[in-house]
C-alpha positions, 0 to 999 in steps of 0.5 A: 500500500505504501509503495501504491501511494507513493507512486499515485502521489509522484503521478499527481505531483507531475500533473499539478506541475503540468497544470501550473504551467499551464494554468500560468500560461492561459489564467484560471477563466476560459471563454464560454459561448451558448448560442448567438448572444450567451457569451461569458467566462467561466472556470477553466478546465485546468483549473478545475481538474487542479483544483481535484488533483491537489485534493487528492494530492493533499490527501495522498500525502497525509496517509502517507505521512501516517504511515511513515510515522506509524512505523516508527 
């Protein structure tokens, strides 16, 4: 399990750093269109699956820590 959550927390480590770079690059609000005059902002699609990810991540990262620590 400990070998599990180790690799699933470099994973979402990677992806949250690919996710920076772009949220950066192209901001946090994409442009949305729904017909000829709906038209507006909303949340980007990177900014959401961070959102998740670091949640995850967060989460991943504290069993991890209690393991480590549990052995000692």
């Amino acid at each position: 399990q400990r070998q599990m959550c180790i690799r699933d927390s470099a994973f979402m480590s990677v992806i949250l750093d690919d996710l920076v770079k772009t949220i950066k690059t192209d901001g946090v609000k994409e442009v949305y269109k729904n017909g000829k005059n709906q038209f507006g902002f909303k949340e980007s699609v990177e900014s959401q699956s961070y959102n998740k990810y670091m949640k995850s991540y967060q989460s991943s990262m504290k069993l991890l820590i209690d393991m480590l620590t549990k052995d000692e």
